[in-house]
N, C-alpha and C positions, 0 to 999 in steps of 0.2 A: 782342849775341851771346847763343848758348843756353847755359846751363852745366846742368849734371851736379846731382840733391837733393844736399842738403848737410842730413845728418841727419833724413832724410824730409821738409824743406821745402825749396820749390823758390819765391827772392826774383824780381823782376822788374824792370827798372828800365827808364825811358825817357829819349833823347835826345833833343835839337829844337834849329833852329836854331843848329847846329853843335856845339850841347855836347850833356852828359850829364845826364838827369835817374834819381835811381834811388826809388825805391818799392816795396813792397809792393803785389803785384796785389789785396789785399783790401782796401785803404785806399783812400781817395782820394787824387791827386795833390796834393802840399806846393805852398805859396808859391812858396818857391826853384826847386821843380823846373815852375815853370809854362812856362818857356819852351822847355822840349824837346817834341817830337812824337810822339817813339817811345818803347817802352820796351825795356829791355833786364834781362833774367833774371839773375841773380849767385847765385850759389854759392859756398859756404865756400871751396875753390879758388879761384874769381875773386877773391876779395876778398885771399886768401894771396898770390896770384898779383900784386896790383895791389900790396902793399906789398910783396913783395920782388921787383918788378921794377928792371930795374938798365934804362940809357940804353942805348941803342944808337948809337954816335957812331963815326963813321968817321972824323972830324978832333975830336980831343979840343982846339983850339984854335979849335974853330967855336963857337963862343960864343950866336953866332944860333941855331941851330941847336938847340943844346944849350939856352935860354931856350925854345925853342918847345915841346922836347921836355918839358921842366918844367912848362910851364903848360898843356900838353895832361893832364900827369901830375898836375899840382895842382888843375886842373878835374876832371879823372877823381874824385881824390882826394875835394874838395868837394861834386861828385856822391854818393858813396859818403856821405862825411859825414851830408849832408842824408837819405840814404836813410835812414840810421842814425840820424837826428835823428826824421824823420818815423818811423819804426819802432819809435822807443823814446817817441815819441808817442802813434803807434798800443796801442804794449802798455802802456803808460797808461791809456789808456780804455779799452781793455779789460778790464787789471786792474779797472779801478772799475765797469764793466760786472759783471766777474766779478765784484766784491767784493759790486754790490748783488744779483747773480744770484745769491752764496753765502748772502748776509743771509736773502733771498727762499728761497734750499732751507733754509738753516737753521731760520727759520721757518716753512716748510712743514712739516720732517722735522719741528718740534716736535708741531705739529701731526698729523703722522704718527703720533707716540712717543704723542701722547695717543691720539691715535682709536684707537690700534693698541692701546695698554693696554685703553682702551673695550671696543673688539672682543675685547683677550683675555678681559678678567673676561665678557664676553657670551659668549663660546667655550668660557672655562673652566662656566659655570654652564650653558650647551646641551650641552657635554659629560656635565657630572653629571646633568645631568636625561635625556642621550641613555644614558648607563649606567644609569639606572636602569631607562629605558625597555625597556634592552636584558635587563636584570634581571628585570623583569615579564615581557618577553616568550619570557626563555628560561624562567619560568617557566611562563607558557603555554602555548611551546612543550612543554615538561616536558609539564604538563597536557592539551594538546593530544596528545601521543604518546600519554597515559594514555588519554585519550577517545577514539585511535583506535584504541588496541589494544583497551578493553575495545567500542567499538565493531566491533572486527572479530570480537572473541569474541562479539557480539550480535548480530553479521550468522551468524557462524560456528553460534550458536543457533538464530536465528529460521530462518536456511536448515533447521538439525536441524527445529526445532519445525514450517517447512513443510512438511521429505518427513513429519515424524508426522502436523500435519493433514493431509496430502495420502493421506497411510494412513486418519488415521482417519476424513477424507471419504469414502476408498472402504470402511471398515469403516463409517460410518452408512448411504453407499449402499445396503452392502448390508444394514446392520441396516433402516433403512430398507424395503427390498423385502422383509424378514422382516417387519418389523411391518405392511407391505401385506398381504403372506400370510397374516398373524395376524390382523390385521382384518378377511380376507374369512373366513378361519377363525372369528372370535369373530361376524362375521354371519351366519354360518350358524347358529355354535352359539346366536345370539341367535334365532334362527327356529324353530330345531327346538327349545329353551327353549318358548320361544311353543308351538310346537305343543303338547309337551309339558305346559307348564302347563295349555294347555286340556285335554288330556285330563286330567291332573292333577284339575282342576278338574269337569269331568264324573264322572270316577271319585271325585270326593270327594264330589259330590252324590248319586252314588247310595249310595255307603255311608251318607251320612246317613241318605238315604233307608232304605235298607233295616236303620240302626243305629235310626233311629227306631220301622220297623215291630215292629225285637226289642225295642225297648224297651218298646212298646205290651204286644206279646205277654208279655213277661218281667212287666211289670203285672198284667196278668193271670192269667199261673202264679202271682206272688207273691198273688196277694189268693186265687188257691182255694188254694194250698198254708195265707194264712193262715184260711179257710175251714175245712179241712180239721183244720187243727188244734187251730181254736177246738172244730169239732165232736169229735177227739178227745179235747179236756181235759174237755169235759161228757158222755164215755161213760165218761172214766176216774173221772169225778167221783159218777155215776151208779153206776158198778159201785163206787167205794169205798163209798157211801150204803148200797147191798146188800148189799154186804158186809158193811157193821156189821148192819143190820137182819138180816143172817141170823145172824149172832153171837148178837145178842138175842134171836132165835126159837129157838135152837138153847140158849141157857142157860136162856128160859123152861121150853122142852120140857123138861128136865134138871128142872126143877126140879118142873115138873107130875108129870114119873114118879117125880120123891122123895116129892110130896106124893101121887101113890097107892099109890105103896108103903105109905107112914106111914096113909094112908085103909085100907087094904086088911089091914094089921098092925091097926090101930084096929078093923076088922070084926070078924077073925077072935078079937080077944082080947073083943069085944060077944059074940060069936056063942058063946063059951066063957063068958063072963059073963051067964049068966043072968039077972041082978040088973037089967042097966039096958034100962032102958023100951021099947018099943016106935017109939015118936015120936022120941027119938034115934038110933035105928036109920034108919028111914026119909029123919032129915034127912042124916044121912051117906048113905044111899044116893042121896037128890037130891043132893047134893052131888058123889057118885063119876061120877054120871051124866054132871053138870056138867064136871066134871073129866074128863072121856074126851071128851068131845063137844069142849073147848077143846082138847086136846092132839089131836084129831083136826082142826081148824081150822086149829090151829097148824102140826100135817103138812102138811095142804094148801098153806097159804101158804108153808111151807119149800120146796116141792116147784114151786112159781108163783118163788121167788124164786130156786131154782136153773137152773130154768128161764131165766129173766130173766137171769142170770149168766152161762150160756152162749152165750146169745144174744148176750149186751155181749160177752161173750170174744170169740165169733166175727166182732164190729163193729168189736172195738178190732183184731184179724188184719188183716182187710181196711183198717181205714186206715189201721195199720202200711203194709201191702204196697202202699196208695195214698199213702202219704207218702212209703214209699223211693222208690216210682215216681215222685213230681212233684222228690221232691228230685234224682236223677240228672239227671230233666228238666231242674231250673233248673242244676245246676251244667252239665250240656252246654250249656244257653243261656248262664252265666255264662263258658264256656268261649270261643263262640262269638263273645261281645259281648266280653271281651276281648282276643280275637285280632284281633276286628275293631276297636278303638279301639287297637290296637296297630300293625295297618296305617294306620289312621286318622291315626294322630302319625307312625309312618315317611312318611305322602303327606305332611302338613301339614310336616314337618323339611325333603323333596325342595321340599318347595314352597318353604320358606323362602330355603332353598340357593339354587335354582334364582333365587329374584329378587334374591339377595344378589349371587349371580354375573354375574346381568343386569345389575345397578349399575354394579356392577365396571369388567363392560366396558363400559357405557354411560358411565361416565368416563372409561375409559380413552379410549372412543373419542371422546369429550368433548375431551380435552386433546388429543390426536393433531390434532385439528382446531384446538385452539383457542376454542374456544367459549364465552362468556358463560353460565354456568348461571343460570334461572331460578329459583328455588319462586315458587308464587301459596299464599297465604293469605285466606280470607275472614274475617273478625270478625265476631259474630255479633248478631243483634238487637238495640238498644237499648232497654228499656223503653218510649220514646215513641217507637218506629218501631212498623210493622206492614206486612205483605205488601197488596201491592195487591190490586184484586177480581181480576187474571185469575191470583194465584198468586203462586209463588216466581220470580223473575226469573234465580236460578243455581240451575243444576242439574247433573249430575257423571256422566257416561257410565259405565254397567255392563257395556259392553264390555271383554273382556279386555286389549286393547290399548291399551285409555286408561282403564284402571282405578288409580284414585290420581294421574295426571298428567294428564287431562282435565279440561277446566269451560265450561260454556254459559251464556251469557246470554245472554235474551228483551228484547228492545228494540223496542216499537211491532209485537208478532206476527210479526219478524224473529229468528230464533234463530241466534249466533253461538258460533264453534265453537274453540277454542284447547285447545293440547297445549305443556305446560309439560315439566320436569326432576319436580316434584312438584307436587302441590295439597295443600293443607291444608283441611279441612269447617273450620266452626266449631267443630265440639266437640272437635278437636284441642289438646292440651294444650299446654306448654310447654318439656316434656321432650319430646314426641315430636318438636317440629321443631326443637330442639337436637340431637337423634341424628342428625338428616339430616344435618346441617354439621359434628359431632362429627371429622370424619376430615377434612376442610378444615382447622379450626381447628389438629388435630395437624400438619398440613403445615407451619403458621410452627413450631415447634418443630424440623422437619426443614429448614429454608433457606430457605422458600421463600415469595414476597410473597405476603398473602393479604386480600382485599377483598370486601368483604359489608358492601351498603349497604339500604336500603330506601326504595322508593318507592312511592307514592301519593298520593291527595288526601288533602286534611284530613280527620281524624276516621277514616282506614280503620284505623287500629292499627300505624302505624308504628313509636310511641315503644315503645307494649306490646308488642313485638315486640321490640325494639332492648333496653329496658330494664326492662321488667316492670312492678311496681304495686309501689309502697314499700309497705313492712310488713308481707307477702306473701311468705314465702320460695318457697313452692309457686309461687308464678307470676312467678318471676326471669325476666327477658330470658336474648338472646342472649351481650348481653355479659357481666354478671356468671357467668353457667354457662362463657363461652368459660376467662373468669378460673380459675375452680376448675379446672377440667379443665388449664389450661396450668400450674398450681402442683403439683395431683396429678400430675401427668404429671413434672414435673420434681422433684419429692419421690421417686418410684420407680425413674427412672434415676440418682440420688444414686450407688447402688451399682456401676453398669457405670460409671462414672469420667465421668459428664457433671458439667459445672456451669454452670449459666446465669447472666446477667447482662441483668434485663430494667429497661425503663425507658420512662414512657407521657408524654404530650401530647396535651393535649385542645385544642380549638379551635372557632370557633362563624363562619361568613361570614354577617354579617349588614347587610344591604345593602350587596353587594357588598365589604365590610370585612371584614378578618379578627381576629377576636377572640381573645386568649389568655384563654382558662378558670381557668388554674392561677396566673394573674402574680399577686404580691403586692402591686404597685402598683394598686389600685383605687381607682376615681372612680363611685360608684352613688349613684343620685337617685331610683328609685323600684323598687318591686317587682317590674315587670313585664321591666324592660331597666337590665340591669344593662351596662357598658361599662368594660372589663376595662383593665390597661395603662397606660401612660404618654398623657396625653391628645397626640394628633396625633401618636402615632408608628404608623409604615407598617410591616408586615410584608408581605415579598417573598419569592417562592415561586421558589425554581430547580431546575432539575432537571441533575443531571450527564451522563457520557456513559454511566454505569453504567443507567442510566434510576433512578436513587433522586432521592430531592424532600427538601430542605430549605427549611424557613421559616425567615428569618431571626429573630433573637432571639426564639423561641420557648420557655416555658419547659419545661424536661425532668427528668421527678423521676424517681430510681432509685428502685425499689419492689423489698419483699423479700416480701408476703404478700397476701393476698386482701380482708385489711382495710386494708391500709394504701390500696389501688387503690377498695375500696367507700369511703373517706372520702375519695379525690378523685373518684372519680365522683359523689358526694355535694354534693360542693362547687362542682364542676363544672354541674350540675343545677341549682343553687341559682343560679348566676352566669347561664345559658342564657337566651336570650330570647324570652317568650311569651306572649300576650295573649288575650284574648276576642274570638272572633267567633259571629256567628249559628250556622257552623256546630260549633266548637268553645269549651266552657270555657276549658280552657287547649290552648290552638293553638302549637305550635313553630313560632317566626317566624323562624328561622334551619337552617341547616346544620350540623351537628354531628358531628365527625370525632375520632373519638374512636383512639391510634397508641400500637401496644404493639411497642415495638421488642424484638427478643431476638439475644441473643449467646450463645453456647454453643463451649466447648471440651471436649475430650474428653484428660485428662489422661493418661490411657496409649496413646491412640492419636494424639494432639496434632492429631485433626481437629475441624476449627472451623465453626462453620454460624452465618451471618445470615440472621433472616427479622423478617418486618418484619408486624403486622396491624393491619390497617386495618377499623374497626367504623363505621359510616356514616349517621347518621338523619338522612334528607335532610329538607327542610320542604313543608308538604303543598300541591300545588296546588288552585285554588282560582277558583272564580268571582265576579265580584265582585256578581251577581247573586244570591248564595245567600249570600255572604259578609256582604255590609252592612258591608264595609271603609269608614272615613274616615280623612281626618290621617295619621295614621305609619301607623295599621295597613294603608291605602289603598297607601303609600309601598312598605311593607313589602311586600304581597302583590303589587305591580307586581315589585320586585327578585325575588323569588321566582318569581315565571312567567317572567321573563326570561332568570336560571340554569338553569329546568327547559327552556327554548326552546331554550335552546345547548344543553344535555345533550341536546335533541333533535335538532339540526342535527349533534351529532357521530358518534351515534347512525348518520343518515340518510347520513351522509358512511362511517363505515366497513363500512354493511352494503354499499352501493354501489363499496367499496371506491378510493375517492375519493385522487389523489395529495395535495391537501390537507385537511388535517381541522381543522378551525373548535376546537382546543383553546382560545385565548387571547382566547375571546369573551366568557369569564368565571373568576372567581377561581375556583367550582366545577371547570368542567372542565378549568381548566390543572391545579390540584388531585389533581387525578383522572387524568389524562394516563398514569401509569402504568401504572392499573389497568387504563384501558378501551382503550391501543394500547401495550401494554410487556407484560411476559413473566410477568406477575401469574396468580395464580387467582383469576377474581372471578366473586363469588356476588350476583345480586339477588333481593332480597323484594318484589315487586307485593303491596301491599295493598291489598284491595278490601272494600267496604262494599255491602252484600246489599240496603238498602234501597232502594225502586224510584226514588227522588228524587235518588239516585246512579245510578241506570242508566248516564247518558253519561258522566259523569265514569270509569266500571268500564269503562267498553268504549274508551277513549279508554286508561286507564293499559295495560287487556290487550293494546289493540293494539299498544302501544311497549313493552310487552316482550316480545310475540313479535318485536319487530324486534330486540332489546336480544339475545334467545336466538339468532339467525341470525346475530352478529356474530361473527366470524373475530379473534381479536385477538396470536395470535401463542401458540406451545409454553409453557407453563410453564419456567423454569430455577431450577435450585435452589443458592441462593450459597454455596459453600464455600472455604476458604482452609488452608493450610498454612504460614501465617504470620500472628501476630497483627498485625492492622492498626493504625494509631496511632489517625485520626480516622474513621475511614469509617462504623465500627459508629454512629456519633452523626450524623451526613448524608444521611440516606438519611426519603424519608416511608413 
């Protein structure tokens, strides 16, 4: 039968073979209950049900009956029994089941309890490490909010800062199309100049001309005026002479008619005196005779020498009246000739002006372009030079136009033609072509990078040029004079509230090496090549985005006076590397870069200016044909024409205006890199040597600096700041 769960389990039990078997459906069938077939389900009911069932006997004296109904009930019963047997079997093994299933979780959980601690202290320490994470990150965050707001205020600027460049793009536009206007304006004015000057120059010739012809003439008045009055001082000399002698005639006469009175009294008192002789008589009358006859002589000559005297009066009148007249004369001519050397200095002042102003703009339109300024220099004869038989090889046009900036040279009865910024003759002094670069030099003082190198071959006068002749103050270079001038200069503006902080570096590329001049680490082995530094250390040249050049550990001295700078330039010179060749004594077998850095603040006005100058005595190229290089000096002048080669390939690259420029084909031209394609003022010196055994060498350097002058290299800029910088003033070449 089915029964009803009995406390949410529902027993089972089977019969067979006329009895009852009972079990658990989840067990397997018992022993005892093997002989039943079926099973049959019991419930907490059935089982209440089965023991307090009572008989059902309709003859209580049926005994059969009531036995059958017993052992039906006792089988039932024993059924149950066994069920109950096998059940409490069942939950036997099972308990031991469970008991090793609880060993087995208790084990496990331990297991659990550890890994789980494991996992907390791993939990606990990714937690503190996740807090701190979160710690830093809200710090970042923090930071990060910091770096977006001041970046939104730098967006919020640079937007400001682009509508003002975008203004002041249209404000250079149009300064720009001003200084278009202004430049076709200053080439007019640069024309009608020209013209000007030539007439200038004509009308200065003729007043020569015609100051010379008064001057001739004025010669001339002056020698009859002194003519005139030589002959007056010997008619006055003349008439004083008469004058006395008539004095004299005039006291003799006085004195003869005393002595004939005293004759004549003498007669008359003979002539009353009877008594004296005869013979006395007569000799006084020869006597009186005598005396009348001299006093009548004497009249005549008084009367010849008044005469004479009037004559002279009327001599000395007339060259009175020729004197007043030459003297009017010459001061009208004196008049004349200083009116006229008066316009003479007013032309030569306009004139002056006039080419001052030419400069000017010939700079200005200089920079506006961008341009490379040349000067040419010739140095002049050597004792054991001399001019070949057909002449002078340079000559110098006396055309107005290329007067002072013109120079020709004759090579093989081929005459070649070049037009520089200036030419310098040989008998150009030291000081005059310091004045030419005098207002370059001021420029570093004003912000602004400033580079002035010189080249040529050996022996043209590069160094005397760069650095003058020791012991010679009169014939100082460039650089010492650039010095004086950058200290006087800044000694003057003391008072308007500037103060400078300058500081130099000296340096020598000598085969292809870069030498520190100034290091106090020295290693020198012989006279000639001295090798500066730490032995085998490398100095590297970089350049920022500013376009400024630092070497690395290069030595840098702060300097306060013009001798503290001549006793590194001294020591400098002494350190520099130079040798004997055929064609030079001492031959500069290096590059020599000589860097005066300046810093300047302006205390009342707190504006600040970096400029940076750069002085340059390149080494001379050279043939090895004329040279008689061997060994090092061979070595040497190889590296040297191979620097001067690249200076030329960069040269040829940015007059062609070339996307790339051959800088970093040598330590030279990376060096240099800012001077010659960065926002520099840069100045070259071509030195050229007049002797005809240089001809090629002068027409090879001339040609590569008119190519040098036609280079484009970009506007000047001048570095100013409104906040002192920390390291910058000290990084920059």
């Amino acid at each position: 039968m089915v029964g009803t769960p009995m406390n949410g389990r529902r027993l089972s039990y089977g019969f067979g073979n006329g009895g009852h078997d009972l079990g658990p459906s989840s067990t397997p069938p018992s022993n005892a209950g093997s002989d039943y077939g079926s099973f049959i389900d019991f419930t907490r009911e059935d089982v209440e049900a089965l023991l307090n069932e009572k008989s059902k006997r309709k003859d209580r004296f049926n005994y059969k009956e009531r036995c059958e109904n017993m052992i039906d009930y006792i089988k039932r019963l024993k059924v149950c029994i066994r069920w109950f047997q096998d059940l409490e079997l069942s939950y036997s093994l099972e308990q031991e089941k469970l008991k090793s299933s609880l060993e087995l979780s208790q084990q496990k959980c331990m297991e659990i309890e550890l890994l789980l601690k494991i996992k907390e202290e791993e939990l606990n320490s990714i937690i503190t490490e996740m807090r701190r994470n979160c710690a830093s990150l809200q710090e970042k965050l923090v930071k990060e909010e910091t770096d977006k707001s001041a970046a939104m205020e730098s967006l919020v600027k640079e937007r400001e800062a682009r509508l003002d460049f975008e203004r002041s793009q249209t404000t250079l536009s149009e300064d720009l199309g001003r200084a278009q206007r202004e430049l076709e304006t200053a080439n007019q004015k640069i024309t009608s100049l020209n013209e000007m000057y030539k007439r200038l120059q004509e009308y200065i010739t003729s007043l020569q001309q015609y100051n010379g012809k008064l001057h001739s003439e004025l010669s001339t008045v002056e020698g009859e005026l002194k003519r005139v009055e030589k002959e007056k001082a010997t008619v006055v000399e003349n008439l004083t002479l008469l004058k006395g002698q008539l004095a004299l005639s005039t006291a003799s006469q006085e004195e003869a008619i005393k002595q004939k009175d005293a004759f004549a009294s003498e007669v008359t008192s003979l002539r009353d005196s009877s008594e004296k002789s005869g013979s006395e008589l007569n000799n006084l009358t020869m006597k009186t005779h005598e005396l009348e006859t001299k006093c009548t002589l004497q009249d005549n000559h008084i009367k010849e020498l008044q005469e004479k005297l009037t004559i002279a009066e009327n001599k000395l009148e007339v060259c009175d009246i020729s004197a007043i007249e030459t003297k009017t004369e010459f001061e009208g001519q004196q008049k004349l000739v200083n009116d006229l050397e008066k316009r003479l200095a007013d032309a030569e002042y306009k004139l002056i002006e006039g080419e001052k102003l030419r400069k000017e703009l010939h700079n200005t339109i200089l920079e506006l372009k961008g341009n490379i300024r040349v000067f040419c220099r010739v140095r002049p004869l050597l004792p054991d030079e001399s001019y070949s038989t057909e002449g002078k090889i340079i000559s110098y046009p006396s055309s107005m136009e290329a007067a002072g900036r013109g120079i020709e040279l004759a090579q093989n009865g081929q005459k070649h033609s070049f037009t520089f910024d200036r030419v310098f003759a040989p008998d150009a002094s030291q000081q005059e072509v310091f004045t030419e670069i005098s207002q370059l030099v001021q420029s570093a003082l004003d912000g602004y990078k400033v580079c002035i190198f010189a080249y040529g071959q050996t022996g043209s006068g590069k160094t005397y040029t760069m650095m003058g002749r020791p012991g010679h103050p009169g014939e100082k270079g460039l650089i010492p004079r650039s010095l004086e001038q950058i200290f006087q200069t800044r000694q003057s503006q003391q008072p308007q509230g500037w103060k400078y902080e300058m500081q130099v570096s000296m340096l020598e590329i000598y085969n292809e090496t870069i030498r520190d001049l100034l290091s106090t680490n020295k290693s020198s082995s012989d006279a000639t090549r001295v090798d500066n530094g730490t032995p085998g250390k490398q100095y590297t040249i970089k350049h920022d985005a500013n376009g400024n050049t630092h070497v690395s550990d290069l030595t840098v001295v702060d300097v306060q006076s013009v001798k503290e700078v001549a006793f590194l330039l001294n020591q400098a010179a002494n350190s520099r590397s130079v040798g004997k060749t055929q064609m030079n004594e001492q031959s500069s077998r290096s590059h020599f870069v000589f860097t005066l850095r300046i810093y300047g603040v302006n205390e009342s006005t707190d504006q600040q200016v970096q400029g940076v100058l750069n002085l340059i005595d390149l080494a001379g190229s050279e043939r090895l044909s004329r040279s008689g290089s061997t060994g090092d000096r061979l070595k040497e002048t190889q590296a040297i024409n191979k620097s001067l080669s690249s200076l030329s390939d960069v040269i040829f690259a940015l007059a062609k205006k070339e996307d790339h420029i051959p800088f970093r084909n040598s330590k030279l031209t990376y060096l240099l890199q800012p001077c010659l394609g960065g926002d520099s003022k840069t100045l070259m010196f071509v030195n050229v040597a007049p002797d005809n055994a240089s001809a090629g060498e002068s027409l090879c350097s001339l040609r590569f600096a008119s190519r040098v002058n036609a280079c484009e290299i970009g506007t000047p800029r001048r570095t100013t700041t409104n906040g002192r910088p920390t390291e910058s003033r000290l990084s920059y070449f």
